[in-house]
N, C-alpha and C positions, 0 to 999 in steps of 0.2 A: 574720740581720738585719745584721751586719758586712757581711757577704759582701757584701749589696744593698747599702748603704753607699758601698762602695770600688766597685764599679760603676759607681754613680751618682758618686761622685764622678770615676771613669774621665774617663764620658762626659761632664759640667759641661765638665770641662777640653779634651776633642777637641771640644766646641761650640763654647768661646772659640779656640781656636785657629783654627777652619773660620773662627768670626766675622769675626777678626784679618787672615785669609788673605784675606775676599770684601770688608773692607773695602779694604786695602790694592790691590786689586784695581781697586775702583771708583774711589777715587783714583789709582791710577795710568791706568788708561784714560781715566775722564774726564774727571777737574779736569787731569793732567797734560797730557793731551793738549793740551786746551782752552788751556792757559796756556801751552805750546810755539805754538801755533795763533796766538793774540795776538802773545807776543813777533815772530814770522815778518811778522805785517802790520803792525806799529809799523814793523819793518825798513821794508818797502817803502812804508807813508805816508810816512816823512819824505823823500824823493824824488821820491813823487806829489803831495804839498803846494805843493813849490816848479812841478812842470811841468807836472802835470797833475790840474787841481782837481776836475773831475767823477770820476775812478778812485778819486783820494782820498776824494770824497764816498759814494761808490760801496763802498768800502772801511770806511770808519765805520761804514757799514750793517751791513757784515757783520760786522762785530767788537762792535759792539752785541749783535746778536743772538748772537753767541756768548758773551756776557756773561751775557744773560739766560737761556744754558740754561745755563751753569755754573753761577748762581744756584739753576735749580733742582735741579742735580745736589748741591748742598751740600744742601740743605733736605732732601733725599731722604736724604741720608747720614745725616744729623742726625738724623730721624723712625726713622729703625733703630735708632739707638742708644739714643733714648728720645725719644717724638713731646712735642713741644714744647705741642700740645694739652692734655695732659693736667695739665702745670702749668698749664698760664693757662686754660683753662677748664673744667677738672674731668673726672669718670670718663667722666660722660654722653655728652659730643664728644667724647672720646676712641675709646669705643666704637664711636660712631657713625662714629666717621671709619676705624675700624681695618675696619669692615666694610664700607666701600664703596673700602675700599683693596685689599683681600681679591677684593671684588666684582671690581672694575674688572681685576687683574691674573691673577684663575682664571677667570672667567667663571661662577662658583659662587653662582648667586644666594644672598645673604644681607642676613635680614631682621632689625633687632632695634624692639625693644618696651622700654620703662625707664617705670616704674612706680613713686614718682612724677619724674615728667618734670625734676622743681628736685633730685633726689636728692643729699644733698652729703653726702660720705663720708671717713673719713678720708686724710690725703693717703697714708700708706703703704698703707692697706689698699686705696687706689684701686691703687696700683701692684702690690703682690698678684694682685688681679682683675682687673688687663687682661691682664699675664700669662700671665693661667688662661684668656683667653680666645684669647691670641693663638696659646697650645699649642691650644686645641681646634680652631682651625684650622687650624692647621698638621693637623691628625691628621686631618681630614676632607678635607685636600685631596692629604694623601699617601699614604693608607692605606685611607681610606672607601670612595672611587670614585660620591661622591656630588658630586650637582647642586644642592641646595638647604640652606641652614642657617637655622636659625632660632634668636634668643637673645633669653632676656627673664633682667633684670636688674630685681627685683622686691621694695619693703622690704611687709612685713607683720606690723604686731607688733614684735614685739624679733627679726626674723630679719630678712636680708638674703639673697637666692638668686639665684644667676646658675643659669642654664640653659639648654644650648648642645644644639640637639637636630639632626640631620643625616638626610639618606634615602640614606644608603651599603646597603653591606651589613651592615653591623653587626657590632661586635664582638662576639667572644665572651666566656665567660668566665674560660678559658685566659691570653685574651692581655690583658683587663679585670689579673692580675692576677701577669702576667708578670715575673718579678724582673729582667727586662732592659727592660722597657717605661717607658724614665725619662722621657718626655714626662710620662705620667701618676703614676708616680711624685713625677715636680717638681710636679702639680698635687697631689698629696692633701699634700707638703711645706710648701706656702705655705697651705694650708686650715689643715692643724696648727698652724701657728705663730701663726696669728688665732684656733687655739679652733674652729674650722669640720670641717665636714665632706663626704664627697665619696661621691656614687651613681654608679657608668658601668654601664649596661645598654645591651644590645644585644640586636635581635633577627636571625635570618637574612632580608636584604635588604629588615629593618624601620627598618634607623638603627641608629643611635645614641646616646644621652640621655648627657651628663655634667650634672650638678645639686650645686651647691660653694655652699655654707649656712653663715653664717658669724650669731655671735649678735651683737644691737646693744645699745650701741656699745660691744662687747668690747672691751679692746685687751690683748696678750700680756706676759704679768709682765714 
């Protein structure tokens, strides 16, 4: 259990680094560029102000518009490193936006279901469980070789269950249980620490199923 430990702890750290690396990355392509891009046409407005008004006009335009994709390249940066959703309006659009973010960039249809619809949870245990969701996709769209997801996010009684079901080929349960398989490793880590618990069954070219059940409204000594 050490051994798996220091592993997982390995790999935590080659994540934040990778993370570190592809942030610094997207800042320097795109917010630097974009603001190298600006400085360069400020040069040339102050020049086309004075001689020639329609370039200049001409030119606002386009420095506008490179504004507003900077705008969105920030937001994008931001939403990586924790979606801004999920404070201000809880797990529910969190979810829901994390799967049509999913959707929109694999082309993996994915469907979710929350039950009931006003669900309001605690704030860390909301962050827990988007987590757990954002590994299950991550795992169906790097490993599955699946086209369709499905997730219901479900209170009944004193339980709460998320359940993230995929038509890959499905795990087995070798690698269900793999002491290198820290995706899912980190998922049964953040179940534990709420008191919860975690199913991954898989069948051959049947899916998928991970099912993370957490009791209400537990919270960790």
């Amino acid at each position: 259990m050490q051994e798996q430990y220091r592993h997982l702890s390995a790999y935590l750290q080659a994540v934040r680094e990778e993370e570190r690396k592809s942030l610094a990355r997207e800042i320097h392509d795109e917010l630097g560029q974009a603001l190298t891009s600006i400085k360069l046409d400020l040069a040339l407005l102050r020049d086309e102000i004075l001689h020639d008004v329609p370039a200049a006009n001409k030119r606002i335009d386009s420095m506008t518009e490179t504004i507003h994709t900077t705008i969105a390249s920030v937001k994008q940066i931001m939403a990586k490193l924790r979606p801004g959703i999920l404070d201000d309006l809880g797990l529910t659009a969190a979810i829901e936006w994390q799967a049509k973010d999913f959707q929109d960039h694999t082309g993996i249809t994915c469907e979710v279901l929350i039950d009931p619809e006003d669900l309001t949870v605690d704030p860390d245990l909301s962050t827990a469980i988007f987590r757990i969701f954002q590994e299950t996709l991550t795992n169906a769209a790097r490993h599955a070789a699946a086209t369709r997801v499905s997730a219901c996010l479900t209170k009944t009684g004193n339980i709460l269950e998320l359940q993230v079901r995929d038509n890959g080929k499905g795990i087995t349960r070798e690698q269900a249980k793999h002491p290198k398989s820290f995706g899912l490793i980190g998922i049964r880590e953040r179940a534990q620490y709420w008191n919860g618990s975690v199913d991954i069954n898989g069948t051959p070219r049947g899916g998928t199923t991970v099912t993370v059940r957490f009791p209400w409204p537990e919270r960790p000594a």
